[in-house]
Predicted model as a PDB file, atoms N, CA, C, CB and O in Angstrom, pLDDT in the B-factor column:
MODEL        1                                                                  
ATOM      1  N   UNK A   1     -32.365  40.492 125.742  1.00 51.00           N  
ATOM      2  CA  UNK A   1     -32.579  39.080 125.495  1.00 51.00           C  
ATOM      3  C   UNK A   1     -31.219  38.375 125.491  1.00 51.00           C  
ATOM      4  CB  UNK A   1     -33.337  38.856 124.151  1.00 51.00           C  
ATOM      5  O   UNK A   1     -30.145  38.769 125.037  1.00 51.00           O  
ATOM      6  N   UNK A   2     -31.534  37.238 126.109  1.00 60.00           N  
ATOM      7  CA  UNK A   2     -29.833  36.888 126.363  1.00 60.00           C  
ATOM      8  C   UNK A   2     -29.400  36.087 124.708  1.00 60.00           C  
ATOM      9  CB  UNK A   2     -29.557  35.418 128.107  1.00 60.00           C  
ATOM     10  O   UNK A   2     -30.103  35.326 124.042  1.00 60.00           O  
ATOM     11  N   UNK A   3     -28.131  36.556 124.441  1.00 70.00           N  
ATOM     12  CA  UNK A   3     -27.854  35.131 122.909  1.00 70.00           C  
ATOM     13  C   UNK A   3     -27.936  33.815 123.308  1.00 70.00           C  
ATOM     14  CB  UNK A   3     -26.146  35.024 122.103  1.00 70.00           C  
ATOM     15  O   UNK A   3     -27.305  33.337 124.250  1.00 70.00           O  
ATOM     16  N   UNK A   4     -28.951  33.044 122.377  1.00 77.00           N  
ATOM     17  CA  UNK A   4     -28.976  31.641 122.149  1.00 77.00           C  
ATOM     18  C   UNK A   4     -27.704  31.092 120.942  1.00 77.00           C  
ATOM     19  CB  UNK A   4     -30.592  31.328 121.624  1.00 77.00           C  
ATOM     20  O   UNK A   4     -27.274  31.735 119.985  1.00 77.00           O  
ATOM     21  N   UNK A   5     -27.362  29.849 121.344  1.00 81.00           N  
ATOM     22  CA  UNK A   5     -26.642  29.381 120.346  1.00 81.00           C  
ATOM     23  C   UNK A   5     -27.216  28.597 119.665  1.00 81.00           C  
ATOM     24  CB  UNK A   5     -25.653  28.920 120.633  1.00 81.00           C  
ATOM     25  O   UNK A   5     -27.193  27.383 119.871  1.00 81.00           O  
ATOM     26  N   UNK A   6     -28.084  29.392 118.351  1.00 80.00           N  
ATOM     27  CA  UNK A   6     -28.529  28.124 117.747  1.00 80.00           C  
ATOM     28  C   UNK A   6     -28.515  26.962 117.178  1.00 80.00           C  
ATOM     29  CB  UNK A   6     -28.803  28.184 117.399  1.00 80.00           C  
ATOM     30  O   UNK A   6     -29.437  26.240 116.799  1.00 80.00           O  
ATOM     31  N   UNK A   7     -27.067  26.806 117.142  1.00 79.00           N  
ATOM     32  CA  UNK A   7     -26.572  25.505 116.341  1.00 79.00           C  
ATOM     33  C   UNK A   7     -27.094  24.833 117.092  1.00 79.00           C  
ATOM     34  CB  UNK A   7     -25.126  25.103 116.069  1.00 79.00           C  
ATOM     35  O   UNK A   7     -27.693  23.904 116.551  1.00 79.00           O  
ATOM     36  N   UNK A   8     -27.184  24.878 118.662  1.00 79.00           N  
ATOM     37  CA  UNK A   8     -27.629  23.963 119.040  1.00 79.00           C  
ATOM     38  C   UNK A   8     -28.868  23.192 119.158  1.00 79.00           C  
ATOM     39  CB  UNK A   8     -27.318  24.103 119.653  1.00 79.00           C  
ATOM     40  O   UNK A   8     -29.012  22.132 119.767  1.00 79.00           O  
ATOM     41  N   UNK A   9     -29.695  23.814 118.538  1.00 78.00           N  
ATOM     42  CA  UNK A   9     -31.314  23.899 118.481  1.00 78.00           C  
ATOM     43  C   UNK A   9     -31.377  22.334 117.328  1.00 78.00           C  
ATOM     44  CB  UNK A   9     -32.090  25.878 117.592  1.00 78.00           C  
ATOM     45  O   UNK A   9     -30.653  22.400 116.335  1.00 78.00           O  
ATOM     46  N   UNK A  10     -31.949  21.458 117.456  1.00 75.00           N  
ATOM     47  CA  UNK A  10     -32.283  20.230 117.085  1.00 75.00           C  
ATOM     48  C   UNK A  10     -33.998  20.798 116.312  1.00 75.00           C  
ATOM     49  CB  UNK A  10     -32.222  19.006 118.630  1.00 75.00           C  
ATOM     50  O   UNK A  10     -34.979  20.500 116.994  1.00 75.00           O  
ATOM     51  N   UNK A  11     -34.248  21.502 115.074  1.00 72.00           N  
ATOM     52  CA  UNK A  11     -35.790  21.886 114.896  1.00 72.00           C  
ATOM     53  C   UNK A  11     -36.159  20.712 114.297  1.00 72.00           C  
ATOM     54  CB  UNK A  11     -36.211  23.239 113.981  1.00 72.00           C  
ATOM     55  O   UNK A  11     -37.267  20.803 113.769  1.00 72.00           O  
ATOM     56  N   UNK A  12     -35.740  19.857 114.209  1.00 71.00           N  
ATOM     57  CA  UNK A  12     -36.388  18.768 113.676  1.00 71.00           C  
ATOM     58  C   UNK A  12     -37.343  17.648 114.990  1.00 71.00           C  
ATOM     59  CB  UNK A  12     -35.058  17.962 112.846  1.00 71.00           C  
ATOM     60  O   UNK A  12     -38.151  16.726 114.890  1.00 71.00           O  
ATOM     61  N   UNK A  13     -36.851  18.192 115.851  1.00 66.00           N  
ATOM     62  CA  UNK A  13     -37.547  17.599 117.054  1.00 66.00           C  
ATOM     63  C   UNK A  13     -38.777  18.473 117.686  1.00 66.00           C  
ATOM     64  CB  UNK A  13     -36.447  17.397 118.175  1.00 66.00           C  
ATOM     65  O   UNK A  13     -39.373  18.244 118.739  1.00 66.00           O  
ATOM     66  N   UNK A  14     -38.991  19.529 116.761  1.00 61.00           N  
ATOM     67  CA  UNK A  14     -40.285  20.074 116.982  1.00 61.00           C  
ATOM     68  C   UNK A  14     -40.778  20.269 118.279  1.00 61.00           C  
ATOM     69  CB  UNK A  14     -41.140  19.365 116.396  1.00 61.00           C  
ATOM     70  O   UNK A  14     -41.687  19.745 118.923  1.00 61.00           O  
ATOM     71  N   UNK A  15     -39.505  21.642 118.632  1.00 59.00           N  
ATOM     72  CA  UNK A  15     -39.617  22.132 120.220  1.00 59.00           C  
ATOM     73  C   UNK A  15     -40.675  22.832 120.496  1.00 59.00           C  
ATOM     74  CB  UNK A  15     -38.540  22.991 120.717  1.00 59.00           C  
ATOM     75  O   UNK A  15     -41.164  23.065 121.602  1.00 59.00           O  
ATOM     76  N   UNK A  16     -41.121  23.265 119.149  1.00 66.00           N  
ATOM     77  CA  UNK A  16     -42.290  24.396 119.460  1.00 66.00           C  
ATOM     78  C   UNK A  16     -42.529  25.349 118.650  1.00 66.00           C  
ATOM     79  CB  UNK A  16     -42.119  25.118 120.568  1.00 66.00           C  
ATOM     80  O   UNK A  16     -41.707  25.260 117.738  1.00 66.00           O  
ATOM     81  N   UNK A  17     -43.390  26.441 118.450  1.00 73.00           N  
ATOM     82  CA  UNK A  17     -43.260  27.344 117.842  1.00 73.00           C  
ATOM     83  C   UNK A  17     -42.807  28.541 118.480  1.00 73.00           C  
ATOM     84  CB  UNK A  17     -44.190  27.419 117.299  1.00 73.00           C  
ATOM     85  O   UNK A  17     -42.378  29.399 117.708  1.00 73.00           O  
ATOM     86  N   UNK A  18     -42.796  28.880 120.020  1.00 79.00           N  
ATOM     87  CA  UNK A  18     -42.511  29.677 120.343  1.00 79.00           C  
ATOM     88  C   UNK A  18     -40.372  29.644 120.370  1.00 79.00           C  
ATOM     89  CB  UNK A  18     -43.524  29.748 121.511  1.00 79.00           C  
ATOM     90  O   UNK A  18     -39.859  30.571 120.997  1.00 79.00           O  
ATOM     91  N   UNK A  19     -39.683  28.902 119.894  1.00 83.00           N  
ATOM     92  CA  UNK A  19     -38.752  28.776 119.869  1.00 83.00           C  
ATOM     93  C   UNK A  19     -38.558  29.677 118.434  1.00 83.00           C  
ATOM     94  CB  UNK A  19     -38.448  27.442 120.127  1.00 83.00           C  
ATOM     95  O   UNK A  19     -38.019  30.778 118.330  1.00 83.00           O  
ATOM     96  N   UNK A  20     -39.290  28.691 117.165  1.00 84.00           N  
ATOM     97  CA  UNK A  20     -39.143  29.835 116.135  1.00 84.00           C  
ATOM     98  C   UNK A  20     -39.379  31.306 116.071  1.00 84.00           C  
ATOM     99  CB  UNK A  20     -39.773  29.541 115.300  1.00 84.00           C  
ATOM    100  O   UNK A  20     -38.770  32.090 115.343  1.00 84.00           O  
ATOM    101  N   UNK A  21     -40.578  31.670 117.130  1.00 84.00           N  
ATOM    102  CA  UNK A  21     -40.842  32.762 116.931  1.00 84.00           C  
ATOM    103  C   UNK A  21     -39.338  33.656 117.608  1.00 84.00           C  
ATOM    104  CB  UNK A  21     -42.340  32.970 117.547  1.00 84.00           C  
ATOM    105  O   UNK A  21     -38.853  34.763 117.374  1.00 84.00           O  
ATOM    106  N   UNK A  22     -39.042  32.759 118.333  1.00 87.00           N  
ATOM    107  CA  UNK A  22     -37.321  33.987 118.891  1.00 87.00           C  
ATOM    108  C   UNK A  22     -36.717  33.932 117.949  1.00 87.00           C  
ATOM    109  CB  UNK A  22     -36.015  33.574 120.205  1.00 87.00           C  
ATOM    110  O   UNK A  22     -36.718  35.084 117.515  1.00 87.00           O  
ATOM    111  N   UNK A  23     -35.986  33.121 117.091  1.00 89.00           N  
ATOM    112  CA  UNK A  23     -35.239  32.949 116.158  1.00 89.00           C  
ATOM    113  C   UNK A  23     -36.056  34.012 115.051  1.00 89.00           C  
ATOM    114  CB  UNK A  23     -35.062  31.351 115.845  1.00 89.00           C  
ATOM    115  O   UNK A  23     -35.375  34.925 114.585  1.00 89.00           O  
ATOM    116  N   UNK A  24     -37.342  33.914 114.676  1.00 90.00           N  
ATOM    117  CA  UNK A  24     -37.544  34.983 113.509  1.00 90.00           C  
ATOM    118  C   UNK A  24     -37.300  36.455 114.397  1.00 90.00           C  
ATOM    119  CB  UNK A  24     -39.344  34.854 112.691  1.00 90.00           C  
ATOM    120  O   UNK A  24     -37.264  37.510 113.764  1.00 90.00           O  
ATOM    121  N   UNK A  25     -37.133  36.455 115.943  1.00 91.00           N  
ATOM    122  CA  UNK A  25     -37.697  37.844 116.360  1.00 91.00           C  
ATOM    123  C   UNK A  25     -36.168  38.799 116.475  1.00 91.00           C  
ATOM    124  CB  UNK A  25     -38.706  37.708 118.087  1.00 91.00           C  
ATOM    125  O   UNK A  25     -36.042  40.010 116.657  1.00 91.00           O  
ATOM    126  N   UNK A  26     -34.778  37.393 116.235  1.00 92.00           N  
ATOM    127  CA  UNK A  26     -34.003  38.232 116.776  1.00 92.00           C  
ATOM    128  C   UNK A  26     -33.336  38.892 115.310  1.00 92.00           C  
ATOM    129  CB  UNK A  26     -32.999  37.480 117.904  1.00 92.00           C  
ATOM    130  O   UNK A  26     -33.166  38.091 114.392  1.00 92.00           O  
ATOM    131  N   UNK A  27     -32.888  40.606 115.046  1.00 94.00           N  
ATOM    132  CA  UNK A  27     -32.380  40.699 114.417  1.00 94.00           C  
ATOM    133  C   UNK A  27     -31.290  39.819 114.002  1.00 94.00           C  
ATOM    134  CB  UNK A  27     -32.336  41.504 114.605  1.00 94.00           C  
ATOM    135  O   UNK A  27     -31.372  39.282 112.897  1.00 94.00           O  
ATOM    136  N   UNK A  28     -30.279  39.606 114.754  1.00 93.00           N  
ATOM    137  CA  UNK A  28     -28.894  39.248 114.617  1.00 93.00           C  
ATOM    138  C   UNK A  28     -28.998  38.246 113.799  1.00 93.00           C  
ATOM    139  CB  UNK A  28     -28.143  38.918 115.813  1.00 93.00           C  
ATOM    140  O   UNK A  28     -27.916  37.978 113.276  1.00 93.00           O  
ATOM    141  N   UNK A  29     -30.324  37.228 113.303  1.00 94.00           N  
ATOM    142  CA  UNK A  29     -30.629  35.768 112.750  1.00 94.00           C  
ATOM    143  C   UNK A  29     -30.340  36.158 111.324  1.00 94.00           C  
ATOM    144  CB  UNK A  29     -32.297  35.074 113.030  1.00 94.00           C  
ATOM    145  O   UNK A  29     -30.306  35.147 110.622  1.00 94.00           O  
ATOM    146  N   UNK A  30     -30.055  37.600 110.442  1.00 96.00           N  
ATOM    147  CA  UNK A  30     -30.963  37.972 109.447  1.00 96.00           C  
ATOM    148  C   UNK A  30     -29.719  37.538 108.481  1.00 96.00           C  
ATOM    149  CB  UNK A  30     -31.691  39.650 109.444  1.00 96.00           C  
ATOM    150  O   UNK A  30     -28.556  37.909 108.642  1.00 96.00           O  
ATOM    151  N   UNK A  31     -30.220  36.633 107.390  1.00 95.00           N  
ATOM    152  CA  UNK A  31     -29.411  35.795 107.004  1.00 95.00           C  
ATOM    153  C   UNK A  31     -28.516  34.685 107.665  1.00 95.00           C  
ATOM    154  CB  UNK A  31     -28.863  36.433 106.513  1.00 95.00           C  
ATOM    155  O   UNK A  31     -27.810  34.016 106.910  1.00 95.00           O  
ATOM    156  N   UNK A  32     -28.497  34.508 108.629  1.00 93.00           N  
ATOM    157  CA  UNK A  32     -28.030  33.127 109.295  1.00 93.00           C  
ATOM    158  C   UNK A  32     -28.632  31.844 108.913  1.00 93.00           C  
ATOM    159  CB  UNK A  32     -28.244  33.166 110.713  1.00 93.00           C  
ATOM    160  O   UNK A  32     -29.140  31.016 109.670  1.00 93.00           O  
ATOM    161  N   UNK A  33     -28.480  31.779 107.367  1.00 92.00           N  
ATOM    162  CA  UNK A  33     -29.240  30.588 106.996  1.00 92.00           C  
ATOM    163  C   UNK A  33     -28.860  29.077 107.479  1.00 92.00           C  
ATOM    164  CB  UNK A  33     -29.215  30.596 105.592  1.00 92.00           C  
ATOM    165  O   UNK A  33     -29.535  28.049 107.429  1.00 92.00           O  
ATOM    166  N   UNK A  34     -27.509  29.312 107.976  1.00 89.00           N  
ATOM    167  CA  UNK A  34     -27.247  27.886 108.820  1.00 89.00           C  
ATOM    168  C   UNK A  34     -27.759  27.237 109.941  1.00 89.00           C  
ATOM    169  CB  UNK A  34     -26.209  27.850 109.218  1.00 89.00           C  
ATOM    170  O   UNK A  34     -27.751  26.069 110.330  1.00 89.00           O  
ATOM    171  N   UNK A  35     -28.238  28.365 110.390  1.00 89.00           N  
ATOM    172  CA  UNK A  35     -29.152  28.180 111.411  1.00 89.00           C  
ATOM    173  C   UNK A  35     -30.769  28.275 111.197  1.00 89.00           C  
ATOM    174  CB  UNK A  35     -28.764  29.099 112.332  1.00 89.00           C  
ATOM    175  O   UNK A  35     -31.447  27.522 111.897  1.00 89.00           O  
ATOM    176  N   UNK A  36     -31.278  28.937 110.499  1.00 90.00           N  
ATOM    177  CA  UNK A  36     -32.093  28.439 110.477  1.00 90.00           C  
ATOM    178  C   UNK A  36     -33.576  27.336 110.228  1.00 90.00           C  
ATOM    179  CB  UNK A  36     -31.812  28.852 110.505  1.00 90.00           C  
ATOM    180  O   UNK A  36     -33.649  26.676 109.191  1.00 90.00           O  
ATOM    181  N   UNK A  37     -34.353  27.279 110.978  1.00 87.00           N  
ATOM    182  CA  UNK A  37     -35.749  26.628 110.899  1.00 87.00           C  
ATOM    183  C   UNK A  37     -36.389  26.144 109.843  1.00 87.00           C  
ATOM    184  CB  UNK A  37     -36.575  27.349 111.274  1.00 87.00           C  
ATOM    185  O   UNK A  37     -37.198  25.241 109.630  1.00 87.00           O  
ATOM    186  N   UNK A  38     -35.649  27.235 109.028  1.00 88.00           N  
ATOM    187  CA  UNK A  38     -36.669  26.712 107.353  1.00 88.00           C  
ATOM    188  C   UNK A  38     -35.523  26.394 106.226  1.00 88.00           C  
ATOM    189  CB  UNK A  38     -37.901  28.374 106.472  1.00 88.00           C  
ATOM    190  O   UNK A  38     -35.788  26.239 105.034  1.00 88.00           O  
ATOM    191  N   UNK A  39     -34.622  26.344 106.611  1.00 87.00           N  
ATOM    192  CA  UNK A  39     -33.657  25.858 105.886  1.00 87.00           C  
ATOM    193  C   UNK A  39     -34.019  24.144 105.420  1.00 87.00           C  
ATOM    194  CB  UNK A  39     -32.321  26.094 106.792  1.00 87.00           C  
ATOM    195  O   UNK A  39     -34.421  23.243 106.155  1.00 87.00           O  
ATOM    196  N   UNK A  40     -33.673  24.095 103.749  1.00 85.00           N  
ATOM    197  CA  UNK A  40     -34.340  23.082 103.093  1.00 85.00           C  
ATOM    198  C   UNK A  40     -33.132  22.328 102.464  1.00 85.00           C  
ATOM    199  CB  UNK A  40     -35.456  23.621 102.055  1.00 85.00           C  
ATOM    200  O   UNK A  40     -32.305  23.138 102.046  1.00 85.00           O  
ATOM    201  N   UNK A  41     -32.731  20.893 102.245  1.00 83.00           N  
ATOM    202  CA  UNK A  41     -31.726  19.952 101.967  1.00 83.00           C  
ATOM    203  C   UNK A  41     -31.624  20.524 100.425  1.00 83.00           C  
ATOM    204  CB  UNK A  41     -32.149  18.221 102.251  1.00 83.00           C  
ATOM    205  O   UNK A  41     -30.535  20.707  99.880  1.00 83.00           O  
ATOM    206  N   UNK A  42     -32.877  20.782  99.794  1.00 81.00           N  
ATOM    207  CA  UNK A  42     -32.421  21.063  98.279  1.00 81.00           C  
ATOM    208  C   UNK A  42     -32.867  22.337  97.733  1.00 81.00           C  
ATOM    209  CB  UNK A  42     -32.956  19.995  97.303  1.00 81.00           C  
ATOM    210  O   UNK A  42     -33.694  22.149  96.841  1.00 81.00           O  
ATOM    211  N   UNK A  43     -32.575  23.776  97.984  1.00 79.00           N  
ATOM    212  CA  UNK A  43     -33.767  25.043  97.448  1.00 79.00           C  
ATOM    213  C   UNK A  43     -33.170  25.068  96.262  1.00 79.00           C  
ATOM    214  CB  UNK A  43     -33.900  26.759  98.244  1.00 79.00           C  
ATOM    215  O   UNK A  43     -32.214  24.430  95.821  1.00 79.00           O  
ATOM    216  N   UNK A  44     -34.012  26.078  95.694  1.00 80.00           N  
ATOM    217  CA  UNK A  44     -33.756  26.386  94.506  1.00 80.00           C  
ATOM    218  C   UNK A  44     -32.614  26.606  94.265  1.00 80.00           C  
ATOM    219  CB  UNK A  44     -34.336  27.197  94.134  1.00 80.00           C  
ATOM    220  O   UNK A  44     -31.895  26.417  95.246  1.00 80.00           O  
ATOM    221  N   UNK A  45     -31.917  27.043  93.064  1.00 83.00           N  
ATOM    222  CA  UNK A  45     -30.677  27.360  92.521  1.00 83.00           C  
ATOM    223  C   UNK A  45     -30.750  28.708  92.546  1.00 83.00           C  
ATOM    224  CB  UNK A  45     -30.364  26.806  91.209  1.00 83.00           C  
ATOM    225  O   UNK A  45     -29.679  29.311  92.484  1.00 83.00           O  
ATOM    226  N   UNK A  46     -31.572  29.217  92.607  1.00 87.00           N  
ATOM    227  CA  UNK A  46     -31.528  31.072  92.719  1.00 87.00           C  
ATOM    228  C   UNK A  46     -32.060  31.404  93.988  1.00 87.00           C  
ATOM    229  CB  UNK A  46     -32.565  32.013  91.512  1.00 87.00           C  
ATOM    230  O   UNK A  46     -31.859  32.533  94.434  1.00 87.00           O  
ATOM    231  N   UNK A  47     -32.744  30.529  94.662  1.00 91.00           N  
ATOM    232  CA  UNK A  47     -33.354  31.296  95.952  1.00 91.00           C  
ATOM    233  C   UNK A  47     -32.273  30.682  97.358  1.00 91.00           C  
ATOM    234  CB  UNK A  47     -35.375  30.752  96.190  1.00 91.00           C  
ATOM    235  O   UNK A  47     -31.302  29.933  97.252  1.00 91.00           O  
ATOM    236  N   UNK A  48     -32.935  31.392  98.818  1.00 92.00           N  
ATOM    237  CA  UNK A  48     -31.980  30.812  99.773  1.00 92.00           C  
ATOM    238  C   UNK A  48     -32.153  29.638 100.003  1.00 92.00           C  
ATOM    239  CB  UNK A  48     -31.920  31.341 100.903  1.00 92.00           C  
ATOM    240  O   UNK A  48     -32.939  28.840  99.493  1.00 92.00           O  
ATOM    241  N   UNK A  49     -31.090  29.469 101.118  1.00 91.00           N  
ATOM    242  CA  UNK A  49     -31.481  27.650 101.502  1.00 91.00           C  
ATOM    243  C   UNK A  49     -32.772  27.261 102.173  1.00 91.00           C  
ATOM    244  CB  UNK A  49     -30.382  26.965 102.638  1.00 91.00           C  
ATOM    245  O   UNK A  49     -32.902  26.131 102.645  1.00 91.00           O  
ATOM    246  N   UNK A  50     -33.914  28.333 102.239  1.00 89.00           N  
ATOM    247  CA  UNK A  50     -35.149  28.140 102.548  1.00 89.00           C  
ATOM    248  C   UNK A  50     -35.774  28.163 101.913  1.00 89.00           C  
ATOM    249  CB  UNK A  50     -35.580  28.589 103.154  1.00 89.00           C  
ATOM    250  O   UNK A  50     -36.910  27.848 102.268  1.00 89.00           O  
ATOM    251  N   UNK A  51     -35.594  28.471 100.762  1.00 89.00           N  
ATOM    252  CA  UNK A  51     -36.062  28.526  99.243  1.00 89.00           C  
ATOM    253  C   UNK A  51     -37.191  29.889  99.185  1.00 89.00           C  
ATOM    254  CB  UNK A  51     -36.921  26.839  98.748  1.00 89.00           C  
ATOM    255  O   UNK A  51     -38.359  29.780  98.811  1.00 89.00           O  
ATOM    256  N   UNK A  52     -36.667  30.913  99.553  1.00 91.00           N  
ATOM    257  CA  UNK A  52     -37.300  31.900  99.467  1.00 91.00           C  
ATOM    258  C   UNK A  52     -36.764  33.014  98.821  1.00 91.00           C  
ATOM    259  CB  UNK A  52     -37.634  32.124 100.487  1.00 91.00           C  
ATOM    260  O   UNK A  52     -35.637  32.668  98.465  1.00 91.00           O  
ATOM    261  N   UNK A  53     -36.893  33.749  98.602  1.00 92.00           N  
ATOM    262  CA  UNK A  53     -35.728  35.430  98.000  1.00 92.00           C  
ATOM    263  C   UNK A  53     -36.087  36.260  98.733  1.00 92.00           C  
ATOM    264  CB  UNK A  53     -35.880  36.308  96.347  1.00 92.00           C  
ATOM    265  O   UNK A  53     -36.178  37.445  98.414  1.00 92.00           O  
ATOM    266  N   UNK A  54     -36.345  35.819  99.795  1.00 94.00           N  
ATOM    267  CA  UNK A  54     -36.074  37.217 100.935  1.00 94.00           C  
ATOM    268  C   UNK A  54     -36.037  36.120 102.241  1.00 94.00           C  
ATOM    269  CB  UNK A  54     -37.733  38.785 101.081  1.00 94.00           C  
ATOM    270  O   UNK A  54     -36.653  35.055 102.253  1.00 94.00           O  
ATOM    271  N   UNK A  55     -35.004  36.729 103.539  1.00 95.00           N  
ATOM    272  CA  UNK A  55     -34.776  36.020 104.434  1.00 95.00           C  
ATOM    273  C   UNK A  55     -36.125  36.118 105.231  1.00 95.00           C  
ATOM    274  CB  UNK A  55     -33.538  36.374 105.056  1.00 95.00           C  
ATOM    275  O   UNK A  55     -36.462  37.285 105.428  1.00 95.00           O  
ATOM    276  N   UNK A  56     -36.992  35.150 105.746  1.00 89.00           N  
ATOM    277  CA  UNK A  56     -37.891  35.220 107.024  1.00 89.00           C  
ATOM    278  C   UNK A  56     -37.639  36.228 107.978  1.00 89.00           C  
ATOM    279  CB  UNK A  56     -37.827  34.027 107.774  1.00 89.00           C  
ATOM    280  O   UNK A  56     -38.525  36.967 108.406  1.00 89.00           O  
ATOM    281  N   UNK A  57     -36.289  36.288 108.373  1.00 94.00           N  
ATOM    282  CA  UNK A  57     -35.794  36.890 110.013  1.00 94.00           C  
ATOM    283  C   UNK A  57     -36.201  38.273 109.662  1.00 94.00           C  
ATOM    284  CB  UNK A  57     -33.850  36.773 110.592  1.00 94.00           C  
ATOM    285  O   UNK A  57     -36.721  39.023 110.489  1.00 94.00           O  
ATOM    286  N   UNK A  58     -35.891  38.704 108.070  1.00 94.00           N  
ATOM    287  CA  UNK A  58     -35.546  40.193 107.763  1.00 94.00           C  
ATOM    288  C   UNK A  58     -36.976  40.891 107.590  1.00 94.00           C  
ATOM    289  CB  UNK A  58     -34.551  40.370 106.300  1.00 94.00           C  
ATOM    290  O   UNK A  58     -37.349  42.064 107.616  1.00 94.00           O  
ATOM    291  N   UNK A  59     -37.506  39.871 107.433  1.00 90.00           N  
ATOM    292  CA  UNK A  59     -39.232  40.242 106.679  1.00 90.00           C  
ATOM    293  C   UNK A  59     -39.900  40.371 108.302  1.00 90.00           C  
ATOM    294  CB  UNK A  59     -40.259  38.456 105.358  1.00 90.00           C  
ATOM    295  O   UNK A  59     -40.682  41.322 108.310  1.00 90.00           O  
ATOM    296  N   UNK A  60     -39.837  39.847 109.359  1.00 84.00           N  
ATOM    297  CA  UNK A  60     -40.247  39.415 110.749  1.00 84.00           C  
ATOM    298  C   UNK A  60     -39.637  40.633 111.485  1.00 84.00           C  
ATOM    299  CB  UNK A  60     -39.638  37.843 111.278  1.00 84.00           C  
ATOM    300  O   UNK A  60     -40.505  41.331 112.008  1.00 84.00           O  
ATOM    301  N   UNK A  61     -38.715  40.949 111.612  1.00 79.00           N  
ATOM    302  CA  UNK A  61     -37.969  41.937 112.335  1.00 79.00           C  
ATOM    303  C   UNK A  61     -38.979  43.477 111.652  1.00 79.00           C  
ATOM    304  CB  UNK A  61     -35.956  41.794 111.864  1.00 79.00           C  
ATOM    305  O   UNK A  61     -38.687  44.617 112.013  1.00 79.00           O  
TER     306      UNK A  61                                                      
ENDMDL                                                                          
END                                                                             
């Protein structure tokens, strides 16, 4: 699979789901919370910036 650069990915423009599904599919994402999809302006104080306690990518892979 070739590397995407996801910074460049705009998900707020709602490319699709099959875009997320690469991003959850690729290992290399696992913890890349800057990049990703579900990353939230305010999470919890104990959880990630997706507000979860376990990464999506890691749980998906």
């Amino acid at each position: 699979m070739a590397t995407r650069d996801w910074s460049k990915v705009d998900w707020t423009n709602n490319e699709g789901n099959n875009l997320i599904r690469a991003f959850l599919a690729d290992p290399d994402n696992i913890m890349n919370c800057n990049q990703c999809p579900y990353k939230m302006k305010h999470p919890s104080w104990d959880a990630l910036p997706c507000g979860q306690y376990h990464c999506w990518v890691e749980l998906s892979c």
